[in-house]
mmCIF file as gemmi writes it, N, C-alpha and C atoms, coordinates in Angstrom:
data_model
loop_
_atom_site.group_PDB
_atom_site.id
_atom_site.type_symbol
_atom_site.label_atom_id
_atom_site.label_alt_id
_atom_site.label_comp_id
_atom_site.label_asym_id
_atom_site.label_entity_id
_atom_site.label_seq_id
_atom_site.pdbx_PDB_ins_code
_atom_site.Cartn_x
_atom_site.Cartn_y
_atom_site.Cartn_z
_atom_site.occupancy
_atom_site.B_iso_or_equiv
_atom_site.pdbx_formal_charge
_atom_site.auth_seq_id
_atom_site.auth_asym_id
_atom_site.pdbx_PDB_model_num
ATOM 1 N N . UNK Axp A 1 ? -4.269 261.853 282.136 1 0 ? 1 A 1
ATOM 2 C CA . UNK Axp A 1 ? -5.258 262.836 281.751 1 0 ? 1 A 1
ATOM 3 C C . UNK Axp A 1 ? -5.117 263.131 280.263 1 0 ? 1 A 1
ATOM 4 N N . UNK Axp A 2 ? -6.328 263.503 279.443 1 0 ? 2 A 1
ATOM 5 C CA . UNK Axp A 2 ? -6.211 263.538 278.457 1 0 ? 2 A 1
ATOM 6 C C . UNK Axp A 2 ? -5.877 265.206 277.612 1 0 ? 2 A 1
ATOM 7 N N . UNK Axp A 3 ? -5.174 265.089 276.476 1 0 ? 3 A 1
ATOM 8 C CA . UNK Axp A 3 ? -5.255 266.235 276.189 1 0 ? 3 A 1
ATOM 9 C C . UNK Axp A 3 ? -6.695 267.111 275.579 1 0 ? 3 A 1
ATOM 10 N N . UNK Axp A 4 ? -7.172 268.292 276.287 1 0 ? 4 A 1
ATOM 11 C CA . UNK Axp A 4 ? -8.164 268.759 275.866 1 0 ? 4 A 1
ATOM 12 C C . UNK Axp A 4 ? -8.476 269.823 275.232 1 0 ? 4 A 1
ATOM 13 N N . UNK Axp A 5 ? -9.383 269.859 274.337 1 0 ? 5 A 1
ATOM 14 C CA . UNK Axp A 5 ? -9.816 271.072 273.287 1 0 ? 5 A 1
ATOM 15 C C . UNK Axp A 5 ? -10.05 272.302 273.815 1 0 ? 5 A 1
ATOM 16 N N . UNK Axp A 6 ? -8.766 273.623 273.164 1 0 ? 6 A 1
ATOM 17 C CA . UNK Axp A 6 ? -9.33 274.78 274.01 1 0 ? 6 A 1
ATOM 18 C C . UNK Axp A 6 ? -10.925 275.069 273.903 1 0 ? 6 A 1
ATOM 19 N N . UNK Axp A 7 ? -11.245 274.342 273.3 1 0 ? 7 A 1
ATOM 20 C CA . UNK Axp A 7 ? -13.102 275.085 273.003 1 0 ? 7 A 1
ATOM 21 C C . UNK Axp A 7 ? -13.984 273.815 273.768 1 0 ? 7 A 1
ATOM 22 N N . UNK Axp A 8 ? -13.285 273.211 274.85 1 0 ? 8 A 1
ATOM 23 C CA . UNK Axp A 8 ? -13.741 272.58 275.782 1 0 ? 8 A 1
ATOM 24 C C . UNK Axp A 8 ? -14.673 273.497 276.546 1 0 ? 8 A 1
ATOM 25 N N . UNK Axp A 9 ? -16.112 273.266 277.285 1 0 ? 9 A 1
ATOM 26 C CA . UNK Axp A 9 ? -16.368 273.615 277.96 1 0 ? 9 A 1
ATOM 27 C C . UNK Axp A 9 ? -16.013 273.871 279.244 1 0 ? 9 A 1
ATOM 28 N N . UNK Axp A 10 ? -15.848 274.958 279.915 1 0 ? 10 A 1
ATOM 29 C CA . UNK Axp A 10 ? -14.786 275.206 281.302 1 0 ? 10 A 1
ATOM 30 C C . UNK Axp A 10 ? -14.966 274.123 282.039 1 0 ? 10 A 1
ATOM 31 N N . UNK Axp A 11 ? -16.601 274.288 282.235 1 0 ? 11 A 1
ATOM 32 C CA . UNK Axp A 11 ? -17.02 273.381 283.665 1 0 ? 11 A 1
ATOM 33 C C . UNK Axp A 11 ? -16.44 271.72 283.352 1 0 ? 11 A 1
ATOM 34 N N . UNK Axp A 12 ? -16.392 271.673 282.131 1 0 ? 12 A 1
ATOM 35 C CA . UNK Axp A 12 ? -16.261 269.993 281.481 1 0 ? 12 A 1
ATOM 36 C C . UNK Axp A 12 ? -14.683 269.965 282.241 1 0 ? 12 A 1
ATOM 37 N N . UNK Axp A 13 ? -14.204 270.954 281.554 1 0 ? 13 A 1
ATOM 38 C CA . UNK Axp A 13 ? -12.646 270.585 282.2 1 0 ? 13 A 1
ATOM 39 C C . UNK Axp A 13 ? -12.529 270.471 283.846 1 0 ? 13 A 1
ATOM 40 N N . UNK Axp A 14 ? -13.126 271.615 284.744 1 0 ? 14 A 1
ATOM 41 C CA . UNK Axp A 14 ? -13.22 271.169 285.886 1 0 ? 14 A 1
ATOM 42 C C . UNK Axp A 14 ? -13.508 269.997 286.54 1 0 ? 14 A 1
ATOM 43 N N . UNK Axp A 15 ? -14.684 269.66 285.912 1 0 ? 15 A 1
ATOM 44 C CA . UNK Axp A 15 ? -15.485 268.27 286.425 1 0 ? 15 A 1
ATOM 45 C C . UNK Axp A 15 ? -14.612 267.508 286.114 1 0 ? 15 A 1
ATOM 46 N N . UNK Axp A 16 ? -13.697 267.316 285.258 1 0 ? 16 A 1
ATOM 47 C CA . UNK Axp A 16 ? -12.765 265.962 284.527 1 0 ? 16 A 1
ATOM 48 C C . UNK Axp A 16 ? -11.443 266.189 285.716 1 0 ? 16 A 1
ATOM 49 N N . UNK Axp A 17 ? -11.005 267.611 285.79 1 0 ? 17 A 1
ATOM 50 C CA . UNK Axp A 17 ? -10.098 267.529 286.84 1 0 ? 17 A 1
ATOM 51 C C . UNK Axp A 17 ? -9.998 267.09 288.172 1 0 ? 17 A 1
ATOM 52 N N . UNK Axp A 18 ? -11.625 267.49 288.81 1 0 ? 18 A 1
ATOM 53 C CA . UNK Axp A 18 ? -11.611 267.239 290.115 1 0 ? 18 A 1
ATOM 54 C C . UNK Axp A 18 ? -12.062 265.844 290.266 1 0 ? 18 A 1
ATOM 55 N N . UNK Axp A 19 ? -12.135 265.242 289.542 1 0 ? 19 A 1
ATOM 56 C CA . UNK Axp A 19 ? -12.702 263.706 289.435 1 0 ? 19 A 1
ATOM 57 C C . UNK Axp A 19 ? -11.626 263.032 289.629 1 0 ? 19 A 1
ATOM 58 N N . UNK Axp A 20 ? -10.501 263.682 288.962 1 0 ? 20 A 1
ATOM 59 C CA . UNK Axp A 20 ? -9.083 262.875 288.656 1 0 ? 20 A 1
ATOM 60 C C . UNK Axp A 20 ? -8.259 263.123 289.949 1 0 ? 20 A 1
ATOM 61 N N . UNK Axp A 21 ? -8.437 264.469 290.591 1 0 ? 21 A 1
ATOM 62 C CA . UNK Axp A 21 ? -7.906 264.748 291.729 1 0 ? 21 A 1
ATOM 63 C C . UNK Axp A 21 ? -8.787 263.623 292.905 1 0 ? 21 A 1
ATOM 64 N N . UNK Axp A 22 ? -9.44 263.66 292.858 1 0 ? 22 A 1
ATOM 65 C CA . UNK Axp A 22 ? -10.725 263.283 294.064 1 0 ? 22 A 1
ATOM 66 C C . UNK Axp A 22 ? -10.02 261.504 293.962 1 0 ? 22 A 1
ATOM 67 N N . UNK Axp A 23 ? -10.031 261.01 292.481 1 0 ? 23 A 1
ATOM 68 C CA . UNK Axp A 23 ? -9.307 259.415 293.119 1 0 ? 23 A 1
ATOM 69 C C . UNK Axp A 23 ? -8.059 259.096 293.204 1 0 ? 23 A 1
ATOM 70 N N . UNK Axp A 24 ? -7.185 260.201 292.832 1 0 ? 24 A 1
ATOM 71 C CA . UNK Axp A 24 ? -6.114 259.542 293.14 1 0 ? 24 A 1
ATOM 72 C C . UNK Axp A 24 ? -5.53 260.304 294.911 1 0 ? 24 A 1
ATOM 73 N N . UNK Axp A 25 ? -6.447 260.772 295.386 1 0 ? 25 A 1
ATOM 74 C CA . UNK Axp A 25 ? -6.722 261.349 296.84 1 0 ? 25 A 1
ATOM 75 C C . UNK Axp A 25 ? -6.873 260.323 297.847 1 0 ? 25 A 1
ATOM 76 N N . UNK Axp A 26 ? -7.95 259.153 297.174 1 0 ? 26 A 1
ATOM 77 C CA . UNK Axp A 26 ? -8.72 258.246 297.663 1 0 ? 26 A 1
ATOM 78 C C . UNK Axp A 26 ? -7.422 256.892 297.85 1 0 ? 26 A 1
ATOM 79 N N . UNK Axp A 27 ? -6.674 257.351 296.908 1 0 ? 27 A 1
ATOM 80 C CA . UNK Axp A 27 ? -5.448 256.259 296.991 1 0 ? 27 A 1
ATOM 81 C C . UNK Axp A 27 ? -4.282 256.295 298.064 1 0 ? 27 A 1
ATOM 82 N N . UNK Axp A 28 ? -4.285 257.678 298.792 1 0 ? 28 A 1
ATOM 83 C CA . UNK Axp A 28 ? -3.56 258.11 299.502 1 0 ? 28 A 1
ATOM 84 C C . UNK Axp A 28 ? -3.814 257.571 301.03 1 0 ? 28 A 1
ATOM 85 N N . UNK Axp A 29 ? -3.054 258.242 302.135 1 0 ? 29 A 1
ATOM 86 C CA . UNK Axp A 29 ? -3.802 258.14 303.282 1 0 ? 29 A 1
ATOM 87 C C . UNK Axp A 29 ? -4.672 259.459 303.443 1 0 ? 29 A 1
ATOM 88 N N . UNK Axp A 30 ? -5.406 259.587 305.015 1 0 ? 30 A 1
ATOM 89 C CA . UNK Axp A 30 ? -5.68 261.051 305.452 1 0 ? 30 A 1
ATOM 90 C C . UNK Axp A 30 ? -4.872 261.815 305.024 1 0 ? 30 A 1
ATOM 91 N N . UNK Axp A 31 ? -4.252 261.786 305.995 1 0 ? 31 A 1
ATOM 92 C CA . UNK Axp A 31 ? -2.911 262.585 306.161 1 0 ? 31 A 1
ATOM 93 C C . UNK Axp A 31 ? -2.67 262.856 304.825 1 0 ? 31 A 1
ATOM 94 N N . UNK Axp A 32 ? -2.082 262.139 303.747 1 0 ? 32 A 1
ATOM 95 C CA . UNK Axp A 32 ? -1.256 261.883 302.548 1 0 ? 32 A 1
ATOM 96 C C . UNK Axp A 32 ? -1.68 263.377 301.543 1 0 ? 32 A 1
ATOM 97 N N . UNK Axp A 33 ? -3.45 263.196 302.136 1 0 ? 33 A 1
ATOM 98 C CA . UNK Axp A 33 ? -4.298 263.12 301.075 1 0 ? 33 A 1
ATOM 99 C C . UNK Axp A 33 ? -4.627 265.006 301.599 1 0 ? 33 A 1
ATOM 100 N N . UNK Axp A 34 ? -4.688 265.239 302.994 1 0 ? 34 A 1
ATOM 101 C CA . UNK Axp A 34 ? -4.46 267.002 303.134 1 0 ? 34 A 1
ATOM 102 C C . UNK Axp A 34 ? -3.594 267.514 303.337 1 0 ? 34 A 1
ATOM 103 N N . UNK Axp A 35 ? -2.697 266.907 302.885 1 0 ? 35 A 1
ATOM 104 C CA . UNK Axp A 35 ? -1.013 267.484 302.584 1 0 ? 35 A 1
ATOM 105 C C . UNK Axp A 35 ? -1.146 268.092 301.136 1 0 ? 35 A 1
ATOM 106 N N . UNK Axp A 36 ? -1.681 266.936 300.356 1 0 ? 36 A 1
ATOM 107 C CA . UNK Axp A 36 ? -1.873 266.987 298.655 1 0 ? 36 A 1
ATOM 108 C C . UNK Axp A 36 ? -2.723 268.144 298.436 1 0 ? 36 A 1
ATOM 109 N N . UNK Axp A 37 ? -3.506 267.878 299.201 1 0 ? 37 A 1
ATOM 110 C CA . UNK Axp A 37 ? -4.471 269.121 298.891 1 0 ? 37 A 1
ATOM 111 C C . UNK Axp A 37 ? -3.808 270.721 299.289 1 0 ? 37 A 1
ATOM 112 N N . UNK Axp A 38 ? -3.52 270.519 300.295 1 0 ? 38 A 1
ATOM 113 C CA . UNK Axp A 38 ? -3.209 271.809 301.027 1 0 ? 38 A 1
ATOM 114 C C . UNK Axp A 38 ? -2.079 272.472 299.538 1 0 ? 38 A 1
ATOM 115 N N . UNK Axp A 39 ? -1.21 271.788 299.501 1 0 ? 39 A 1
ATOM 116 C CA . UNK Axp A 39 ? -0.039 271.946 298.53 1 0 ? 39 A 1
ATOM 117 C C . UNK Axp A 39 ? -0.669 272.397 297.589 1 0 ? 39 A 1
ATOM 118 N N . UNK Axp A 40 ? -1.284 271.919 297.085 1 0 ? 40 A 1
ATOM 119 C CA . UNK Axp A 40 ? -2.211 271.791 295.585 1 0 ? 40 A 1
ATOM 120 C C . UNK Axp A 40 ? -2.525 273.145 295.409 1 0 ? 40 A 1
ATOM 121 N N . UNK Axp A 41 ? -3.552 273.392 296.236 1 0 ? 41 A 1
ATOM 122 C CA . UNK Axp A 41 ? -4.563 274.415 296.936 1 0 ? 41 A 1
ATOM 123 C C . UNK Axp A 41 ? -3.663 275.946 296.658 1 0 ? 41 A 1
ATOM 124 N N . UNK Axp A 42 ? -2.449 275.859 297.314 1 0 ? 42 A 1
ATOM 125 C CA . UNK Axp A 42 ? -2.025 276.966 298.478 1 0 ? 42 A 1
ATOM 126 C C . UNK Axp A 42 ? -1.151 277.396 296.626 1 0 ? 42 A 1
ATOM 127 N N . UNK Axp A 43 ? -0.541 276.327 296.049 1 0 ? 43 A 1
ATOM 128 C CA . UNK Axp A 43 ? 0.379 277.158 295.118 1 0 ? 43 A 1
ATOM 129 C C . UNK Axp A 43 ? -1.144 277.263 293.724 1 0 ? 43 A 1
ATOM 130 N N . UNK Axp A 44 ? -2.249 277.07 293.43 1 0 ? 44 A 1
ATOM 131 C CA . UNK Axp A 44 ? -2.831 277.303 292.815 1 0 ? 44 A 1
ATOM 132 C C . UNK Axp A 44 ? -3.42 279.184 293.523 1 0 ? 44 A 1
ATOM 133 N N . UNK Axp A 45 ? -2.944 279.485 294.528 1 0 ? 45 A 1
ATOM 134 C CA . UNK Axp A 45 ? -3.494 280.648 295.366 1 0 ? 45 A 1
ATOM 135 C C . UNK Axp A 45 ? -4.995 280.668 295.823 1 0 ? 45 A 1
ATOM 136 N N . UNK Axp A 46 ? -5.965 279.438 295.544 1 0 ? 46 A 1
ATOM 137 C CA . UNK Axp A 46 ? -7.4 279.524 295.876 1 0 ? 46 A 1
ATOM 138 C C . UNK Axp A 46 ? -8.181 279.639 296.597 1 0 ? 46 A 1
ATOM 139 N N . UNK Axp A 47 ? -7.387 278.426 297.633 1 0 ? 47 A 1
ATOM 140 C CA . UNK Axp A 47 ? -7.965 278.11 299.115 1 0 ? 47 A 1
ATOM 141 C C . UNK Axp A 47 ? -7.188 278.213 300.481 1 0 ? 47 A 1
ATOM 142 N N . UNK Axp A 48 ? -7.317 278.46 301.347 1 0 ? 48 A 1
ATOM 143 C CA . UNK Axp A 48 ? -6.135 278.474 302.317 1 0 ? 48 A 1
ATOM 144 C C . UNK Axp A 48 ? -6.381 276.58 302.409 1 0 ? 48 A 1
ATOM 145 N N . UNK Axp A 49 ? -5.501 276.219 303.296 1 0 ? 49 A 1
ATOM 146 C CA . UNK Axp A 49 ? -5.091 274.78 303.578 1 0 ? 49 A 1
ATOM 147 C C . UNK Axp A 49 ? -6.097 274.39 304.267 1 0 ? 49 A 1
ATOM 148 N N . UNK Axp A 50 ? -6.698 274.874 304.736 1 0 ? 50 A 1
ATOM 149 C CA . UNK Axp A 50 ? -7.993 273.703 305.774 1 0 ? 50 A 1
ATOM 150 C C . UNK Axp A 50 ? -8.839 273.553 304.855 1 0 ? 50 A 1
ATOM 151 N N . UNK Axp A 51 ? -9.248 274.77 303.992 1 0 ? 51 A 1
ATOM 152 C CA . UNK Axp A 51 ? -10.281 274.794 302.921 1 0 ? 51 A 1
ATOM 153 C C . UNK Axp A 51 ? -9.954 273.575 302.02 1 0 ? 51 A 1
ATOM 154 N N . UNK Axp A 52 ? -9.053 273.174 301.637 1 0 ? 52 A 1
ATOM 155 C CA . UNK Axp A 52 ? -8.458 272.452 300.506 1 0 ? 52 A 1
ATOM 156 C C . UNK Axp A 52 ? -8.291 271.192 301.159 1 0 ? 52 A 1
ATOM 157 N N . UNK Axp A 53 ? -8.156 270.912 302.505 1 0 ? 53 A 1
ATOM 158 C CA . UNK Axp A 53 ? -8.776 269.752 302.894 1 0 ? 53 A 1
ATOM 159 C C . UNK Axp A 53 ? -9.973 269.221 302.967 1 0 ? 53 A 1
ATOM 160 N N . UNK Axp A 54 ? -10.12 269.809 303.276 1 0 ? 54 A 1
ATOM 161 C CA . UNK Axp A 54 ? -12.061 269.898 303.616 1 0 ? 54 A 1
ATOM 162 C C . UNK Axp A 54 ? -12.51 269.204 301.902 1 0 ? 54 A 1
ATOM 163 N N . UNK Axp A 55 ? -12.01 269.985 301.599 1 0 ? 55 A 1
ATOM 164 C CA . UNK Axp A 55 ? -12.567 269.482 299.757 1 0 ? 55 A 1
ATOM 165 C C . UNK Axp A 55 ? -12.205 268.176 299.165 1 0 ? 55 A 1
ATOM 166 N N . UNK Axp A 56 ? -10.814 267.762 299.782 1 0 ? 56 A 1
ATOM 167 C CA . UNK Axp A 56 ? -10.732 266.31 299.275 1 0 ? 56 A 1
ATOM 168 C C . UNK Axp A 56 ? -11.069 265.351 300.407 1 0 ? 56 A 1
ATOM 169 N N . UNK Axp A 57 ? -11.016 265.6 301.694 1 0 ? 57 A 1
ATOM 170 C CA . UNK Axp A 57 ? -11.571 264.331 302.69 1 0 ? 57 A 1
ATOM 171 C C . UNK Axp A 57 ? -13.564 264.742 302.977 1 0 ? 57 A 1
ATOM 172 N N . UNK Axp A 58 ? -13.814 265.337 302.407 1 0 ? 58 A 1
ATOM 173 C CA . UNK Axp A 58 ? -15.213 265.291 302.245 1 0 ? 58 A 1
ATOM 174 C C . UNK Axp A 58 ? -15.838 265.546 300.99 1 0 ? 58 A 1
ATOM 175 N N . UNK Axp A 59 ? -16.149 264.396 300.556 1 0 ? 59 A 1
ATOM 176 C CA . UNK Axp A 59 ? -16.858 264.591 299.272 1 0 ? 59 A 1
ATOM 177 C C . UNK Axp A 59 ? -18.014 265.654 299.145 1 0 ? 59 A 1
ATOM 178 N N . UNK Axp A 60 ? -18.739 265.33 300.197 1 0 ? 60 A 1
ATOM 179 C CA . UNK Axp A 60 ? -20.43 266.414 299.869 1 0 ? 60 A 1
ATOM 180 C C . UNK Axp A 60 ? -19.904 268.163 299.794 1 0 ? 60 A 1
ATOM 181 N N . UNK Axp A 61 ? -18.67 268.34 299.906 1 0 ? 61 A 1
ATOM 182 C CA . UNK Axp A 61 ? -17.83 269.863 299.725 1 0 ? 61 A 1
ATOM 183 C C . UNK Axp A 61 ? -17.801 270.02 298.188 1 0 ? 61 A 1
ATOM 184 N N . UNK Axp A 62 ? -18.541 270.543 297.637 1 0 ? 62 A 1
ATOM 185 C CA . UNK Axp A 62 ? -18.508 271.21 296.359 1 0 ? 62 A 1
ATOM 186 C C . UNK Axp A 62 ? -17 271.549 296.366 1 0 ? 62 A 1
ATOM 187 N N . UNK Axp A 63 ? -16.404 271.556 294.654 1 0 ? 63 A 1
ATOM 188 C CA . UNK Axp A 63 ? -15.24 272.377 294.775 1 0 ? 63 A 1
ATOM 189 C C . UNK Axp A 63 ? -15.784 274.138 294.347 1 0 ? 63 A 1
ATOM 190 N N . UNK Axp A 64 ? -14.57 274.912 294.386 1 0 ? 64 A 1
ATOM 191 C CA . UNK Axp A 64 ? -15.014 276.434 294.196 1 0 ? 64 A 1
ATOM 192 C C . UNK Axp A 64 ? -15.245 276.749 292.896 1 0 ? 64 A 1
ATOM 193 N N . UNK Axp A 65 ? -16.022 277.743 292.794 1 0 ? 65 A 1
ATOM 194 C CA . UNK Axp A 65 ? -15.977 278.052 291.289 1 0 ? 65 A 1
ATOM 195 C C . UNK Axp A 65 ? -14.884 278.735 290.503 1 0 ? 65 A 1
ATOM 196 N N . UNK Axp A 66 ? -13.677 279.076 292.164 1 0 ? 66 A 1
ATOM 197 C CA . UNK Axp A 66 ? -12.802 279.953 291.332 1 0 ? 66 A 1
ATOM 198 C C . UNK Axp A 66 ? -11.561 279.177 290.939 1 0 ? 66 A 1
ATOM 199 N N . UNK Axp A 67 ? -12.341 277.683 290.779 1 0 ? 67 A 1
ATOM 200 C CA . UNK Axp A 67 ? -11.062 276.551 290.483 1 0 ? 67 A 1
ATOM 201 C C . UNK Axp A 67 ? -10.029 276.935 289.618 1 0 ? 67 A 1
């Protein structure tokens, strides 16, 4: 990942993050891949763990805005 400009646009940084999250998800197994999330998820405080699956084994799941 690259280093980015604090005067990055938020959403730019989101979109660049969850893009980066979303394939190296795709590299994983199921399983692998709502473990990662859940983990991810639970110490960022955002989503509970099903939520944070849901988001990486289904793409058409928007992520939150309170990324």
């Amino acid at each position: 990942m690259q280093t980015l400009s604090p005067l990055l646009d938020r959403q730019a940084w989101i979109d660049q993050v969850a893009a980066e999250l979303i394939a190296a998800s795709k590299l994983m197994s199921p399983g692998m891949a709502a473990g990662f999330a859940a983990d991810l998820w639970q110490a960022w405080g955002h989503l509970p763990p099903s939520a944070a699956a849901q988001y990486f084994l289904d793409p058409a799941v928007e992520y939150p805005s309170t990324f």
